[in-house]
N, C-alpha and C positions, 0 to 999 in steps of 0.2 A: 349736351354731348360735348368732352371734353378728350381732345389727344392732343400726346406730348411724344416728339420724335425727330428721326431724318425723313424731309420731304423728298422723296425719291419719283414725285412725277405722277404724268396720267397712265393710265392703262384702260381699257375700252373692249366691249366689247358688240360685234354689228351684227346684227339681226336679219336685216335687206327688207326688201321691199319699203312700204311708209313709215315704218317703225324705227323711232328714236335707236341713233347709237347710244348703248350704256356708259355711263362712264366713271370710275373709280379716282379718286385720289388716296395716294399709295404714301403711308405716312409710317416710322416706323415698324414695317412687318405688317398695318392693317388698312385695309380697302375700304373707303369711306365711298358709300354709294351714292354721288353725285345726283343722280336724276330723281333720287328721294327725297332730297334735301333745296330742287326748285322751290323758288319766291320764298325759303327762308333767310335769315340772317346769319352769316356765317361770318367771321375775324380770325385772319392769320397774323401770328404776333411772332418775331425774329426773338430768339431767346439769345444772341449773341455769339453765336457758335457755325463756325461749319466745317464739314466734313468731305472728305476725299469718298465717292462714291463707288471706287476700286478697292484703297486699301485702308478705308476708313481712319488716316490721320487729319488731325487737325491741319485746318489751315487759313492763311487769313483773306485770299482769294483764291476763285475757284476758276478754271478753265472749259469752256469748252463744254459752258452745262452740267458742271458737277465733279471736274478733276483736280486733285494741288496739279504743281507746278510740274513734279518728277511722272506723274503717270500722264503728264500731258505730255512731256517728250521723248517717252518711252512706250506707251501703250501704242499695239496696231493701231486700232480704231482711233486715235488720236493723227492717226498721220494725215499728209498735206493730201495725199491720194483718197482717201475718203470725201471731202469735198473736192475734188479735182479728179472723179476715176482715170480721164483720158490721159492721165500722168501715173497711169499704177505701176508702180517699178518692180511688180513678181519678178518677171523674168530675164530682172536683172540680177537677182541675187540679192536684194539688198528688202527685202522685205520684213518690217519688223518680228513678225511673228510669222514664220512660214505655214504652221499649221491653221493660222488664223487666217491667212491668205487662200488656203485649198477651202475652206470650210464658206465662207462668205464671199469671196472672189472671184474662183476660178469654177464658178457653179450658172447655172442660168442665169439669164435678167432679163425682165421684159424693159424695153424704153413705151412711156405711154402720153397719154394725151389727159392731159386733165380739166377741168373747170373750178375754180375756184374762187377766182374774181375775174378773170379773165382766163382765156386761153392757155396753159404754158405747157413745156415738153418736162419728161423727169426720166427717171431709171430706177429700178428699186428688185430685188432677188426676187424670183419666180416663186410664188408661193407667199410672198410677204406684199403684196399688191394694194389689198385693204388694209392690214396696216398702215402704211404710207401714206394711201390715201386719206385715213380721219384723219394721222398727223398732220397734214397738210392745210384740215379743211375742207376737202374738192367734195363738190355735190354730183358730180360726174365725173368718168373719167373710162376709159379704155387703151388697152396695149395696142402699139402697133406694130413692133417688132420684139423675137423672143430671139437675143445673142448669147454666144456660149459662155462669155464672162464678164465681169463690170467693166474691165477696160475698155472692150468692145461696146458695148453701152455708152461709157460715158461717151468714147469717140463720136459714136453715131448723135448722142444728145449733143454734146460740144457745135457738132456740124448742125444745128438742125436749130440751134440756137442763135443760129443767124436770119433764122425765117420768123421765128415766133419767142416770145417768153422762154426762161428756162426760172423763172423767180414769181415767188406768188406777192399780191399786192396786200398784205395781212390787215391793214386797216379795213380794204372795201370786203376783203374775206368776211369778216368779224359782223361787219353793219352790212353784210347783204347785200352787197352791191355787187351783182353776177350778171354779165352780161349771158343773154341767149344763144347759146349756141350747137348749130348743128354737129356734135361728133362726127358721124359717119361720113358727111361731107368735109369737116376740116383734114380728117384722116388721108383721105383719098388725094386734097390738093396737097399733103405735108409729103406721100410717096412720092409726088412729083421731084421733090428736092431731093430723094435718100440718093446717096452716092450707089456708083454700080456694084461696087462688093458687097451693098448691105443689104440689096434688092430681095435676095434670096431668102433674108429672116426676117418677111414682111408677116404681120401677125396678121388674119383678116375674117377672124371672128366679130361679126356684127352685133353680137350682146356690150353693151357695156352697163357697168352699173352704174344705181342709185343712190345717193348717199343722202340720211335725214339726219339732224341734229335737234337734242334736246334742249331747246330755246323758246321761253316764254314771250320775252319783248326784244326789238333792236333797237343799240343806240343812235344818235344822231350825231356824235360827235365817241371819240374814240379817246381814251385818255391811260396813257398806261400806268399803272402803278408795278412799285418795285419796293421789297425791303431793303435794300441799300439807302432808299430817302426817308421810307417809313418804318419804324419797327411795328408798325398795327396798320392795319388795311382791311378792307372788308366790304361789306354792304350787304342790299338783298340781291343772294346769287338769280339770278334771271337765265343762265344760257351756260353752255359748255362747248366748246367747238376746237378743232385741232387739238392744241395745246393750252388753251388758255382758260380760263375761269373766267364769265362775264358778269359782275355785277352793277347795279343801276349807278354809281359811280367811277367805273373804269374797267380796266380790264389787268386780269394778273396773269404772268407767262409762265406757268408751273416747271418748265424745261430749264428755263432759264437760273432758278430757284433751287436745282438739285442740290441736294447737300447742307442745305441752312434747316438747322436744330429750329423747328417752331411748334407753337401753342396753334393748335385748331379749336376753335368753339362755333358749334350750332346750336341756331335755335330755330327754333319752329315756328312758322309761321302761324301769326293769330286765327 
């Protein structure tokens, strides 16, 4: 099997309960079905080229996971307020895209609790909960506040990020290195911290979910690869997890990668 295209990333889809999340690599217009293609040998080869993932020109670096330089300081979603929501400046007037602001910002959000090597706090739009979560990795995780908009969110995460993690550890992510722990009890000692106006959008549904990944072996050491040092890379894929592709010699960040024109070849295991 042979594709040639723009690497455009993972796309997933989860199931629940013990059953592997699915997970696609998104090349060109076509979904290479990742959990098909475990413990074969698979080689991504950099054909020299990359592309703006907005407005498809060329360019010789890419931004921010797959943008040139002009839709990085123009596009909303590029702005400093999407990694920083407790800086979101709607309502100041000065919001790149106003409609892109109503649509993603000024909508629900739950702040939650996640596991993923450790403990950490996050925020992510209601409704977009399990996405977030395999991006991230987390094999657990639960909301514990639902606020009216991401500013609100990040606030309440900013603050709360003084008690615990707001950043995953991606190496012990990757190698399975997950500390035990009890949600429902972390939960409970984190509302001791929430400030008094946020008290009131305490989320305190008891379900949280399961998260399984399609993972053959774990490695013992973590080594990342990147087409910037190699124009070929590869190995036998073993594992899929967050964002990355895990093969028995390293690990590739396909987020990272948006926009680099590559050669995909599978083959089958013996």
């Amino acid at each position: 099997m042979e594709l040639r295209g723009i690497l455009q990333g993972l796309t997933h889809e989860y199931h629940g309960g013990d059953k592997p999340v699915d997970y696609y690599l998104n090349i060109g217009g076509y979904r290479l079905p990742l959990n098909e293609w475990l413990g074969s040998e698979l080689t991504i080869s950099f054909l020299g080229e990359k592309n703006c993932i907005a407005c498809g020109r060329k360019t010789n670096k890419t931004f921010n996971s797959g943008y040139c330089y002009p839709c990085f300081t123009k596009l909303p979603e590029n702005d400093l307020c999407i990694v920083k929501p407790h800086e979101c400046h709607f309502d100041l007037g000065t919001c790149r895209d106003e409609s892109f602001g109503e649509k993603y910002c000024m909508i629900p959000h739950f702040v939650y609790l996640a596991v993923s090597s450790d403990i950490k706090v996050g925020l992510t739009r209601k409704h977009n909960e399990l996405r977030r979560w395999v991006d991230q990795g987390a094999i657990r995780a639960i909301p514990i506040a639902e606020v009216p908009t991401r500013r609100m969110a990040g606030e309440l995460e900013f603050h709360l990020s003084q008690f615990l993690p707001d950043k995953t550890n991606w190496r012990k992510m990757l190698k399975g290195d997950v500390k035990e722990i009890d949600l429902l009890a972390m939960r409970d000692e984190v509302y001791g911290h929430f400030p008094e106006q946020f008290k009131a959008f305490q989320y305190r549904e008891d379900e949280w979910v399961d998260i399984a990944y399609p993972i053959l072996e774990s490695l013992d050491k973590i080594n990342s690869k990147t087409l910037d040092k190699e124009q070929q890379l590869g190995g036998r894929l073993i594992g899929v997890k967050a964002q990355y592709l895990i093969f028995d010699n390293g690990v590739f960040q396909t987020r990272k990668h948006a926009g680099y024109q590559v050669e995909i070849k599978a083959k089958p295991s013996a």
